[in-house]
C-alpha positions as CSV (number, residue, x, y, z in Angstrom):
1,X,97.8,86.6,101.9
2,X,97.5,89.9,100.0
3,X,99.3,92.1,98.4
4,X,101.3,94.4,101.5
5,X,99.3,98.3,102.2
6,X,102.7,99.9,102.2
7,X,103.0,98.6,98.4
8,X,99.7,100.0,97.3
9,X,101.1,103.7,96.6
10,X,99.0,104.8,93.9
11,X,95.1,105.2,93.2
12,X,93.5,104.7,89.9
13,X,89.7,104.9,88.7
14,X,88.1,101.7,87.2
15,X,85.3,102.2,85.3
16,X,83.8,98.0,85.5
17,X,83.2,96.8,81.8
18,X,79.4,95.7,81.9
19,X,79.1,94.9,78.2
20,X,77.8,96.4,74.7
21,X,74.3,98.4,74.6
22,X,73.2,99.1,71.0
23,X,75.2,102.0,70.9
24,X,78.0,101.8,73.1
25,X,79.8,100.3,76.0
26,X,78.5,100.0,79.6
27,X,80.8,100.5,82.3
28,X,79.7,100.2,86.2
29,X,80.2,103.4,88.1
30,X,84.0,104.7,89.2
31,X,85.4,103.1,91.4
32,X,88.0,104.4,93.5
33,X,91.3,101.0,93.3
34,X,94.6,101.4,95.8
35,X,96.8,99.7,93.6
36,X,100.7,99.4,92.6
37,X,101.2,101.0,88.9
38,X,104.3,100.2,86.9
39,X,104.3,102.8,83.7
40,X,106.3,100.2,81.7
41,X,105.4,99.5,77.6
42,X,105.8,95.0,76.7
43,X,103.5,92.8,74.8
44,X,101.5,90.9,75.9
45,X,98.2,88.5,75.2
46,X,94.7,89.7,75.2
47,X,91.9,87.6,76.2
48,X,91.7,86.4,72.6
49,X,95.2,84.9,72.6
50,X,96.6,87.9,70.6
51,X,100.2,90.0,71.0
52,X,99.2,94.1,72.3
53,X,100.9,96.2,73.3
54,X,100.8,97.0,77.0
55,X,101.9,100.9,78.5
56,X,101.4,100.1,81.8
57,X,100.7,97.2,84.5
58,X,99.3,97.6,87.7
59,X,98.5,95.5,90.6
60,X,95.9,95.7,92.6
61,X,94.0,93.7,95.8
62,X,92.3,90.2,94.1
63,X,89.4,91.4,95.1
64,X,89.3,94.4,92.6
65,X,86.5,93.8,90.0
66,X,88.2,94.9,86.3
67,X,87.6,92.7,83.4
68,X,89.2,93.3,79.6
69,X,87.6,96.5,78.0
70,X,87.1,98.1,81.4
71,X,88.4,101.8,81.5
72,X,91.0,102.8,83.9
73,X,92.0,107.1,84.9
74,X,95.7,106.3,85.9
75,X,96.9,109.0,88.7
76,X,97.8,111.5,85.7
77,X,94.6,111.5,84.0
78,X,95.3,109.4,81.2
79,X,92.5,107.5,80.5
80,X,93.1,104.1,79.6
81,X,91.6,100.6,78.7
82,X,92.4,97.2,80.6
83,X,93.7,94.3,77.9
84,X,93.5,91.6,80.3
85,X,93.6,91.3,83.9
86,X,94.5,87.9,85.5
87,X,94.4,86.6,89.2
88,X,97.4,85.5,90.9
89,X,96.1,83.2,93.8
90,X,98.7,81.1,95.3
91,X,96.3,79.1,97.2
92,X,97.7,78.3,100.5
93,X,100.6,79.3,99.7
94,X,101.9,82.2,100.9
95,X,102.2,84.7,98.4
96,X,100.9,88.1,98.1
97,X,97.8,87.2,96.2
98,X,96.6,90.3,93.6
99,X,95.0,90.9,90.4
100,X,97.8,91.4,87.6
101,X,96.2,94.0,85.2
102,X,97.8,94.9,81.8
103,X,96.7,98.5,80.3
104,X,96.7,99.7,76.7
């Protein structure tokens, strides 16, 4: 089951991280994401295990293809970067299945 339509109110740009060149970071081409975004700041772990401070959350279909360091255009323009994003698969059960993504 996935996340209901009628919840996915706002749209975002994700820029996909692809890794480090020599110089700088590689990002996949924008991506247009119908997601749910909750401007909200709490702490929370990176992918190393460490506290950061989060300024937004938003949740989007599991399908959505964001990794940590990707960048995100929130609905204002604020660029932003993704601290961790983590899948929320129930399985069979039947819950609204979604990629949880926390924000710088």
């Amino acid at each position: 089951m996935s996340l209901p339509a009628f919840l996915l109110v706002h749209t975002v740009t994700v820029e996909a991280y692809l890794g480090d060149s020599a110089y700088e970071p590689l990002y996949a081409a924008p991506v247009s994401v119908r997601c749910f975004l909750d401007e909200q700041t709490k702490t929370v772990r990176n992918k190393a295990g460490e506290e950061a401070t989060s300024s937004s959350t938003l949740y989007a279909p599991l399908e959505t293809v964001c990794p940590a360091e990707s960048r995100v255009t929130l609905p204002g323009g604020r660029q932003t970067t993704v601290i961790t994003a983590l899948k929320r698969d129930g399985g069979s059960l039947p819950t609204p299945d979604h990629l949880e993504v926390q924000l710088i």
